[in-house]
N, C-alpha and C positions, 0 to 999 in steps of 0.2 A: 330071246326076242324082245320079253318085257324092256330088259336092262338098256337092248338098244334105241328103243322109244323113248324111253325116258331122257337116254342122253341126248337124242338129238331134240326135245321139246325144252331141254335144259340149256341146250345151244342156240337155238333159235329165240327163245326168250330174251337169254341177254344180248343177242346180236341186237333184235328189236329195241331190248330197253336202252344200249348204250347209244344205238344209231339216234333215238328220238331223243335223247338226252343233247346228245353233239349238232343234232338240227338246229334244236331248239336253243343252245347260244351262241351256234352262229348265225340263226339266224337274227337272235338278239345283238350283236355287233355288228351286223350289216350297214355302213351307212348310207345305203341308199334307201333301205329301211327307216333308217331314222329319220332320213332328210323327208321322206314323205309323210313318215309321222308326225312330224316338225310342221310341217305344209298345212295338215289336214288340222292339228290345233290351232292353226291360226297363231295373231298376237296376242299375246301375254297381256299386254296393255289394253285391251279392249273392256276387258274384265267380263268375260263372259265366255265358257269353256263350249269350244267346238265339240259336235255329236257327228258324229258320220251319218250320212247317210244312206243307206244299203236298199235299194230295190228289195222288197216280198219278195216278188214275181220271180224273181232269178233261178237259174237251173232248175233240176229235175223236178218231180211231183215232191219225191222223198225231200229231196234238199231245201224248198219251198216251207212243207212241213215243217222241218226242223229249225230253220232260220224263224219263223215265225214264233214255234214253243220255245226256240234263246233269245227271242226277244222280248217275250213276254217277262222273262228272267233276268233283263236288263243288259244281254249280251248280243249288241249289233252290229259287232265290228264283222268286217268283211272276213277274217280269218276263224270267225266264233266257229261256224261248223266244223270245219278241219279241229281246231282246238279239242273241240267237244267227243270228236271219234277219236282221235289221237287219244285224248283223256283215260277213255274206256278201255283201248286197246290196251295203254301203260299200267292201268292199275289192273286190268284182267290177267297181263301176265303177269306182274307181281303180285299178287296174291296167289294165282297159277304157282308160281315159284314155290312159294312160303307155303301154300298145301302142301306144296310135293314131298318141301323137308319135315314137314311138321308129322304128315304118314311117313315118311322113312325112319325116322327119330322113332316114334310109336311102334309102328309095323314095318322093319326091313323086309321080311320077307313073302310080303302079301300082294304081290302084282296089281291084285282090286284093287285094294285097299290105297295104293298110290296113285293107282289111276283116276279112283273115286276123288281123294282128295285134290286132287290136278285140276281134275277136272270142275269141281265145285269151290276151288278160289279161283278159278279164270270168271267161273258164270258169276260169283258173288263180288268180283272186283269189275267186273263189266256194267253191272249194275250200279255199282256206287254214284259214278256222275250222275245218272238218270236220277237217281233219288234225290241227290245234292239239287240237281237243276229244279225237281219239283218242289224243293223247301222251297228255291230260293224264290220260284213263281209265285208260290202261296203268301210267304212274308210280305213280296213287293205288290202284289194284287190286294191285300186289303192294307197295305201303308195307302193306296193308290184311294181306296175306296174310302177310305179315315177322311182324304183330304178332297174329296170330290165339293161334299157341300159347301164349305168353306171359299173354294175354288169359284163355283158357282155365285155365291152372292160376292164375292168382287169383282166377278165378270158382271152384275147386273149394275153393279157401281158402277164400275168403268165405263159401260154402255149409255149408261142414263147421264154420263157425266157431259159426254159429248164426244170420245172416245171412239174409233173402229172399230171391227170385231180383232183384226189384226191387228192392233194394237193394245186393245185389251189383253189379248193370247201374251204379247210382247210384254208388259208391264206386269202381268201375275206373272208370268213365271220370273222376272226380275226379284219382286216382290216375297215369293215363297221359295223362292233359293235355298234358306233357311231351315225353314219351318216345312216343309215339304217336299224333300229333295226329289223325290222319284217325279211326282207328277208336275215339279217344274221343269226336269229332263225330259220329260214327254210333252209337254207343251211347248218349249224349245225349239223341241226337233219338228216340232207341228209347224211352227214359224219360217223353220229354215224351207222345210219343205214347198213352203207357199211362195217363199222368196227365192226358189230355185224354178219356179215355174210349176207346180202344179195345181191343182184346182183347188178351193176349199175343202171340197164334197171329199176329193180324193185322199185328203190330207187326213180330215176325222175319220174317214172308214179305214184306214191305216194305226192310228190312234186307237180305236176300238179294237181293232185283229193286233196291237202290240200287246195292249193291259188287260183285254178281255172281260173287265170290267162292265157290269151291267147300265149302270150309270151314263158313265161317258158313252155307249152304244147310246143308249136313249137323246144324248146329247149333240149325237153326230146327224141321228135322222131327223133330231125338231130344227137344227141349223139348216140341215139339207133343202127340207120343207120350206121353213122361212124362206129359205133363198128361191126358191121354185114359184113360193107362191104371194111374196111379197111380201108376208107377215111381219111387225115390229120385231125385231130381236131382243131388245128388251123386256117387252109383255111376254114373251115365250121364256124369255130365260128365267124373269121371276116364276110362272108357273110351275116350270121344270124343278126351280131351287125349292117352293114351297113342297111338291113332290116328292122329293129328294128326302129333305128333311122328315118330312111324316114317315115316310119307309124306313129312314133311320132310327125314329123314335119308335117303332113300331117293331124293330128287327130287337133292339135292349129290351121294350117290355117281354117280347118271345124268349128272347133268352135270360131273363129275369125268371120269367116261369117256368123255362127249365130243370134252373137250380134243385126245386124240390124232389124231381124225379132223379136228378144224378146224386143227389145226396144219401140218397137210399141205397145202392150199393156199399159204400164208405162206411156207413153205418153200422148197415146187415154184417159185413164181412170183416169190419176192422174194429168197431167200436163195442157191438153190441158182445163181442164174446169174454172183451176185458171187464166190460160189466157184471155179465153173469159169474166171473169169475171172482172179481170182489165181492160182488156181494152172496153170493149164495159157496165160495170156499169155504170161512168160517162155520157154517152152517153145517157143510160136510166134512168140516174135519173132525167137530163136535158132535155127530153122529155117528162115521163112526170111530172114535173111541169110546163113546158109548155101547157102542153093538161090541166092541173088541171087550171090553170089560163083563157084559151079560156073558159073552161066548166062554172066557174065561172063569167066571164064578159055574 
């Protein structure tokens, strides 16, 4: 009964993995696919790369969720979701696969033992995107956080120069293309958003739920406020940036004083044992051959 389980999870795997192989480049040769990926970048000549635009809001609770956490990981194409389960499913059952043969190979004839391994490269290959997507959140949330203050005092430039707020938004991210790619793809897409019709308010609280950044949240409600309540946008933003700033210099001296206490395991555990061994070895080899000699006279 084993034997037949295994064949048909053997069947079924690669029926799945070849089918999402052959989807996936036809659906890559599509050209009505292409023609609207073609569309959706826009001109080449413009010199400035089209972001899509994806509604949050869209489908289920689940699917809301999830588009939201690929976004924050820099994946907001309309197709990231599907991508994202498709991912899991592929690598779940190839590594599913590669358990199976790796206990077969070890243990032919241990039904467990195959099942176990089956069963634990489907859940460890299921896993893998999830973890992938959480680096990639983590790298892109503090690239995003590196470049906030920076961001800040040439929005207070821009603003004080004579500048919009929307057109400040327009000119940094021009401006830090370069030197800050992530957070001038989100401030881009901040722009398109507002150019496509919706409101500023809606635009930063969209901004904040993409990069989850503490920062920029602080910076969607002091705009919010400004705009409710009339206040200068300039005099808000310098306080914000001077704010900013202090929390940053204040987050280094924190982890400057940490150094001490991480140091101390490295030490205890790696350092201090080659020490005792230089220095107190000779000591005990010279004693005893010393005891070896008393023992022997």
């Amino acid at each position: 009964m084993m034997i037949y389980l295994i064949s048909a999870f053997v069947f079924v795997a690669g029926f799945l993995i070849v089918f999402a192989v052959v989807y996936l480049v036809s659906r890559s040769r599509d050209p009505v696919r292409r023609r609207l990926k073609h569309l959706q970048e826009g001109e080449k000549g413009k010199g400035e790369r089209a972001i899509p635009i994806l509604p949050l809001e869209m489908g289920s609770e689940r699917v809301k969720g999830t588009r939201v956490w690929l976004a924050q990981a820099g994946y907001r194409k309309p197709q990231s979701v599907s991508n994202y389960y498709g991912a899991r499913l592929f690598c779940g059952l190839l590594l599913g696969l590669l358990g199976l043969f790796f206990t077969l190979y070890f243990y032919p004839r241990s039904p467990e033992m195959l099942l176990l391994g089956a069963v634990a490269g489907t859940l460890i290959g299921a896993y893998i995107p999830k973890v992938w997507v959480f680096q990639k959140i983590s790298r892109r949330r503090e690239q995003v956080r590196r470049s906030v203050p920076n961001m800040l005092d040439l929005m207070v430039v821009c603003v004080e120069a004579g500048l919009s707020l929307n057109a400040a938004i327009q000119k940094i991210a021009q401006e830090s293309r370069s030197s800050h790619p992530a957070l001038s793809e989100e401030l881009h897409l901040v722009n398109q958003e507002i150019l496509v019709g919706k409101t500023r308010e809606e635009a930063f609280r969209n901004l904040a739920r993409r990069t989850g950044v503490e920062d920029l949240r602080s910076l969607a409600v002091m705009l919010i406020q400004a705009d409710k309540l009339g206040v200068s946008i300039g005099n808000s933003l310098r306080v914000l940036a001077d704010s900013v700033r202090t929390k940053r210099a204040q987050a280094a001296e924190e982890a400057a004083h940490k150094i001490a206490v991480k140091l101390v395991f490295p030490l205890v555990l790696l350092i201090f044992p080659e020490l005792l061994v230089i220095l107190l070895g000779p000591a005990l080899i010279t004693l005893f051959r010393t005891l070896s000699d008393m023992a022997a006279k």
